[in-house]
C-alpha positions as CSV (number, residue, x, y, z in Angstrom):
1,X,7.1,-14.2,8.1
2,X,8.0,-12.3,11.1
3,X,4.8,-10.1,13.3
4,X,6.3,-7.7,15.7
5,X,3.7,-8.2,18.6
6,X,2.3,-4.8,20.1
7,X,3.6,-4.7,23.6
8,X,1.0,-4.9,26.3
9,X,1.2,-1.6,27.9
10,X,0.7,0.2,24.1
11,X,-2.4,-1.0,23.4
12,X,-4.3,0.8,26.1
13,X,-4.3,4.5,24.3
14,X,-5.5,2.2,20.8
15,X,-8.9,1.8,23.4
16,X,-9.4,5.5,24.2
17,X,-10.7,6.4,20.8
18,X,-13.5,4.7,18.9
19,X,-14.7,6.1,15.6
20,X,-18.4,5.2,14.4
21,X,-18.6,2.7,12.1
22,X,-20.5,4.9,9.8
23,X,-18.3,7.7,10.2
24,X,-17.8,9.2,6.0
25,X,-14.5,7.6,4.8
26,X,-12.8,11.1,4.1
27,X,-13.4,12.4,7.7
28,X,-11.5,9.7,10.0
29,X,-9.4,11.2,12.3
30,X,-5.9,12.3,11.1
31,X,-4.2,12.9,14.9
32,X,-3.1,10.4,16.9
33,X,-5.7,9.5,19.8
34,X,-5.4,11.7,23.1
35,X,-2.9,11.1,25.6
36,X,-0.6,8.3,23.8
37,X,1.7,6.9,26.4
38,X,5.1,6.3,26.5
39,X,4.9,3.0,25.5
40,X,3.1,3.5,22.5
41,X,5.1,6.1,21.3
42,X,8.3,3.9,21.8
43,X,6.7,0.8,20.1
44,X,6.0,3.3,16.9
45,X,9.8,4.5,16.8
46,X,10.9,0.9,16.9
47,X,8.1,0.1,13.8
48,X,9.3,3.5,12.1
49,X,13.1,2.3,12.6
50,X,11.7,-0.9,10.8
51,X,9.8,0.6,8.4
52,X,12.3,3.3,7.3
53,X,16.0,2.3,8.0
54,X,15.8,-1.6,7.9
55,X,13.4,-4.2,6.4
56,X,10.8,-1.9,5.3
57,X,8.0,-3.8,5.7
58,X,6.1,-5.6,8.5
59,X,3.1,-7.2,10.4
60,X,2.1,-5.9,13.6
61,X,0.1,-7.8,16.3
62,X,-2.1,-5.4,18.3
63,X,-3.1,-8.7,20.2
64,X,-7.1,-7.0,20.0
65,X,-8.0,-10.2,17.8
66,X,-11.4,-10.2,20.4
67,X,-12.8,-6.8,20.0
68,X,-15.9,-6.4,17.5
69,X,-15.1,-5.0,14.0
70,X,-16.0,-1.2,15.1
71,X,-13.8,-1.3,18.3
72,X,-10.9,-3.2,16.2
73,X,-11.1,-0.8,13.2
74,X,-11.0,2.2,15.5
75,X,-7.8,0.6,17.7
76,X,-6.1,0.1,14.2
77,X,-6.9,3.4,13.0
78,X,-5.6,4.6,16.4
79,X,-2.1,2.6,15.9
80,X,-2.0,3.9,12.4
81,X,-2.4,7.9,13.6
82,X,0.2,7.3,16.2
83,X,2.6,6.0,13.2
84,X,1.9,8.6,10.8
85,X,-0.8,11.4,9.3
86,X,-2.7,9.7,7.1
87,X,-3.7,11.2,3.6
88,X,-6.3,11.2,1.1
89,X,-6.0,8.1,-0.8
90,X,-7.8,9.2,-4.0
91,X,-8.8,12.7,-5.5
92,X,-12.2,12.3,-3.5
93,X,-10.4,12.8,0.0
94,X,-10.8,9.4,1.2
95,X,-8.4,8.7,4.1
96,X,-9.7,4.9,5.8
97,X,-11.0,3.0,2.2
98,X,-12.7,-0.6,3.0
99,X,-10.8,-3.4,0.6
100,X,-13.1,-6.4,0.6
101,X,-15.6,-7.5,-2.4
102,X,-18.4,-5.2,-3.1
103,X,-20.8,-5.6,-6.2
104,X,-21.0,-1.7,-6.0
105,X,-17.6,-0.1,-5.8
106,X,-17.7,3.8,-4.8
107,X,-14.8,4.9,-7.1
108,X,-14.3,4.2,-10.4
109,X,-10.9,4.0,-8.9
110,X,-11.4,1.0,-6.7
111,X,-12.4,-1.8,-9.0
112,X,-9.5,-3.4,-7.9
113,X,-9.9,-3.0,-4.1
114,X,-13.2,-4.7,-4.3
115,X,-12.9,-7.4,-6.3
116,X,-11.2,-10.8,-5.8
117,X,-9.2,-10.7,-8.9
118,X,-5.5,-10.0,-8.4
119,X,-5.0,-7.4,-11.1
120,X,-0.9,-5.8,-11.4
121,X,1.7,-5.2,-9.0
122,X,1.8,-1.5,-8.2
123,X,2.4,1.1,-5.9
124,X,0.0,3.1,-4.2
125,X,-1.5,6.4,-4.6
126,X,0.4,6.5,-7.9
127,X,-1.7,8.7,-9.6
128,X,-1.7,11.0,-6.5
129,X,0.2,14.4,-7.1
130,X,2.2,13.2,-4.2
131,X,2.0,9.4,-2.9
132,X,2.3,8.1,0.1
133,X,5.4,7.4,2.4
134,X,3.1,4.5,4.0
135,X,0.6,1.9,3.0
136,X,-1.6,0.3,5.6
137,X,-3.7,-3.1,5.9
138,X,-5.3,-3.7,8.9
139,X,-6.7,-7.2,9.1
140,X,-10.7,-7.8,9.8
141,X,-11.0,-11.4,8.3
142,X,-9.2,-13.5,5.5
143,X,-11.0,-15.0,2.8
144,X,-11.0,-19.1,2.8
145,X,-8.3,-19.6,0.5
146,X,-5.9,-17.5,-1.0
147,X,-5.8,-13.1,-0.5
148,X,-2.2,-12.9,0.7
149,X,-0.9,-9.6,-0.2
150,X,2.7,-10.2,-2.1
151,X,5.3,-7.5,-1.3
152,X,8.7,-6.9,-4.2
153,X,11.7,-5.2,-2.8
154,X,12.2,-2.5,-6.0
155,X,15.7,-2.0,-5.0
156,X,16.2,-5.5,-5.4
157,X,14.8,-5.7,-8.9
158,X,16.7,-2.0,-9.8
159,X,20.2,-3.6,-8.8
160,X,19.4,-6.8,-10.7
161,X,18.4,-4.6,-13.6
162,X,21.1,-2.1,-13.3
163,X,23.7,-5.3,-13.8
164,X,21.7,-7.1,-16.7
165,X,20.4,-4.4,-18.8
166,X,21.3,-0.8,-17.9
167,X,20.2,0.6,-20.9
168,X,16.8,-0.6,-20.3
169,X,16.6,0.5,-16.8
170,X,17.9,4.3,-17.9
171,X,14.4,3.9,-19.7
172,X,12.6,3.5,-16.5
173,X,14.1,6.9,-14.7
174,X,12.8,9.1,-17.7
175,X,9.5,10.4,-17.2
176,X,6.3,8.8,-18.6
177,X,2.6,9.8,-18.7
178,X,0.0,7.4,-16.0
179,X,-3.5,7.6,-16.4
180,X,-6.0,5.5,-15.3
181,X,-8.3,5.5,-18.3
182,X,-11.6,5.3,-15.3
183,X,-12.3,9.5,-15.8
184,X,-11.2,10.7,-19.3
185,X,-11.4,14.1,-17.6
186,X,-8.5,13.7,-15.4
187,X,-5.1,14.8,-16.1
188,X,-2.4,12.6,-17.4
189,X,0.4,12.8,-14.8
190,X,4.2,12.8,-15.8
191,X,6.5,10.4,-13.3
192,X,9.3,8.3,-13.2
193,X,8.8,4.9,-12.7
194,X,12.3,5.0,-10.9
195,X,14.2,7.4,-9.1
196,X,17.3,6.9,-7.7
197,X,19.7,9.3,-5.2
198,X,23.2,7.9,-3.3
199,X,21.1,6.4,-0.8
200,X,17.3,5.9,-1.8
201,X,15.4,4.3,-4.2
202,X,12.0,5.1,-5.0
203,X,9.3,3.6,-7.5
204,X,6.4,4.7,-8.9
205,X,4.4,1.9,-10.9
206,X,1.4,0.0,-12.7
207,X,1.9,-1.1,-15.9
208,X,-1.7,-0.7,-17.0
209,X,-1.4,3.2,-16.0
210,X,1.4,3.7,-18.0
211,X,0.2,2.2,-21.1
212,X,-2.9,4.4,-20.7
213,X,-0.9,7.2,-20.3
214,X,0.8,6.9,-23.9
215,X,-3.1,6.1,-25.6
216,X,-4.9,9.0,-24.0
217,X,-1.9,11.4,-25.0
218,X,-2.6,9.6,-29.0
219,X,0.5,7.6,-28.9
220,X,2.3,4.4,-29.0
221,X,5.0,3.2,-26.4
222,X,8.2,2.6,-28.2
223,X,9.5,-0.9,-28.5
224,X,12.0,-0.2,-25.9
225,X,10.3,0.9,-23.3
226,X,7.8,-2.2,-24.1
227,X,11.4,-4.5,-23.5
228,X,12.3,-2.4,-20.1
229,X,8.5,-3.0,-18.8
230,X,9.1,-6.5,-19.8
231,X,11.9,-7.4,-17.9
232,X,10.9,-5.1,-14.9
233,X,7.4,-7.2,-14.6
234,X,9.6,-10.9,-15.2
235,X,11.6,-9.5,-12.3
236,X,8.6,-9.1,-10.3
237,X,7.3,-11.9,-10.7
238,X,10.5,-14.4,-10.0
239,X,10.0,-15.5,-6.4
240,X,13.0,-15.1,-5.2
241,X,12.0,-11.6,-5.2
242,X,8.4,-12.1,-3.1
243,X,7.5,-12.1,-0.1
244,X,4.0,-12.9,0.9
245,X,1.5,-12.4,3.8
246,X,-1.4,-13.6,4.7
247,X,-3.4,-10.6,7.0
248,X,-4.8,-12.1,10.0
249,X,-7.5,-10.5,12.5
250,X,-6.1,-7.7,14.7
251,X,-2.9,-7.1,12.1
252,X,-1.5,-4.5,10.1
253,X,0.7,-5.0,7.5
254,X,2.8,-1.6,7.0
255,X,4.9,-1.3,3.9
256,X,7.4,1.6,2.6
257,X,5.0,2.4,-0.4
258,X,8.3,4.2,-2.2
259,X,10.7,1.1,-1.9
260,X,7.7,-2.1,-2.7
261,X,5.4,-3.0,-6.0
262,X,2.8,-4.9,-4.6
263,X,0.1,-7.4,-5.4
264,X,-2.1,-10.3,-4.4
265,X,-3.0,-14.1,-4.9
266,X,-6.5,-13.9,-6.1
267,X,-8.8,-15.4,-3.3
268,X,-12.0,-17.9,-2.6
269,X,-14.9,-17.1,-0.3
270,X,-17.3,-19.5,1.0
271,X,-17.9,-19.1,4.7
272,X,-15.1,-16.4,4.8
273,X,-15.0,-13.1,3.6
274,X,-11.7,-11.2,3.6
275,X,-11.7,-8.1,4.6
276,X,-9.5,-5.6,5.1
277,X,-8.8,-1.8,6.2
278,X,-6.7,0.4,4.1
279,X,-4.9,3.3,5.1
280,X,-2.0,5.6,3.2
281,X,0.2,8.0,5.6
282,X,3.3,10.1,5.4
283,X,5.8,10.3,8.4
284,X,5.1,12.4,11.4
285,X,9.1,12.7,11.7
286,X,11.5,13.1,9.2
């Protein structure tokens, strides 16, 4: 795994800004901090030019491993505004969304998020009218064993598919209903799981959505779209395929939400909690 270190001289306007710790989740700050230098600005067009054009997914150091958790949240939250505008990440208007264990979640939504079991590979914000460009973790602690966050290139598994079973893959760039099955209330939402132009690739995905899509519309996926799931999740899950990345204090791991699935090895706590910061965001540039 490669971290692109913050440079020194960047991390001073990540200092000028600190948001209360008990500040409400949907009403963190969506600008980037006052008077962002140069050097910030240049070390986010390099991450953006990472992000958007070449890997499309990395950590970042910010190098503030010794601040307390409020200062450290706030400088990450700082780097994060400078990269992007950060966006509701569920219907509630949540923008900064803790991801650590909690016996009481505060979404039906985020089950997931704060437990320790490692649930599906996804995307984020898929049930979002519009998802995110960007998907955020910024690094408090890591849990005594296990909790890395496992990234999939969907390209990768699109080309692969494209040469082994065409027909199945056509299945995948029709539109199916996602629901979450959490609010019976809500609105099942039509996507493809993937689209693809002459130069892009984009995704849109969790199985579990999609299967609870087809019951709360009263009807049963067909056997070949069961056989194009299939061989979309045994692509995932060949290794080949994963990369994964343990979250250390002080980093953010930045993803292109669009181009990755994602998931995570399930995790042990004893003297260790992991705990992490999550943030979606669409580019400030285009």
């Amino acid at each position: 795994m490669t971290i692109h270190p913050l440079p020194e001289q960047a991390r001073d306007a990540l200092l000028t800004r600190q948001i209360p710790a008990d500040q409400p989740l949907d009403a963190w700050p969506v600008d980037a901090p006052a008077g962002t230098s140069d050097a910030l600005r240049a070390a986010c067009a390099d991450i953006t030019r990472e992000l958007r054009e070449n890997k499309g997914w990395l950590v970042v150091d910010t190098g503030l491993v010794g601040l307390d958790d409020e200062q450290l949240c706030s400088a990450s939250w700082n780097l994060f505004t400078a990269l992007c505008r950060p966006v509701p990440q569920y219907r509630s208007g949540e923008l900064m969304y803790p991801v650590e264990v909690s016996a009481a979640p505060t979404l039906a939504s985020s089950h997931y998020s704060s437990s320790s079991r490692t649930g599906g590979f996804h995307t984020d914000g898929t049930l979002l009218d519009a998802a995110p460009d960007l998907a955020m973790l910024a690094g408090l602690s890591a849990a005594d064993e296990g909790g890395e966050t496992v990234l999939v290139d969907a390209g990768r598994l699109v080309e692969a598919l494209a040469e082994s079973a065409p027909d199945l893959l056509s299945l995948l760039e029709e539109p199916h209903p996602f629901h979450s099955g959490d609010n019976a209330g809500d609105p099942v939402m039509l996507h493809r799981i993937v689209s693809r132009t002459a130069s892009r690739t984009e995704v849109r995905y969790l199985r579990r959505y999609i299967e609870q899509g087809h019951r709360t519309q009263g009807r049963a996926m067909e056997d070949k779209l069961v056989a194009a799931l299939d061989a979309w999740e045994q692509l995932i899950a060949d290794p080949a395929h994963q990369a994964s990345v343990l979250i250390g204090r002080g980093q953010l791991l930045l993803w292109d939400n669009f181009r990755f699935v994602h998931g995570r090895t399930p995790f042990t706590e004893r003297l260790h909690r992991r705990r992490l910061r999550r943030g979606y965001g669409v580019f400030r540039t285009a």
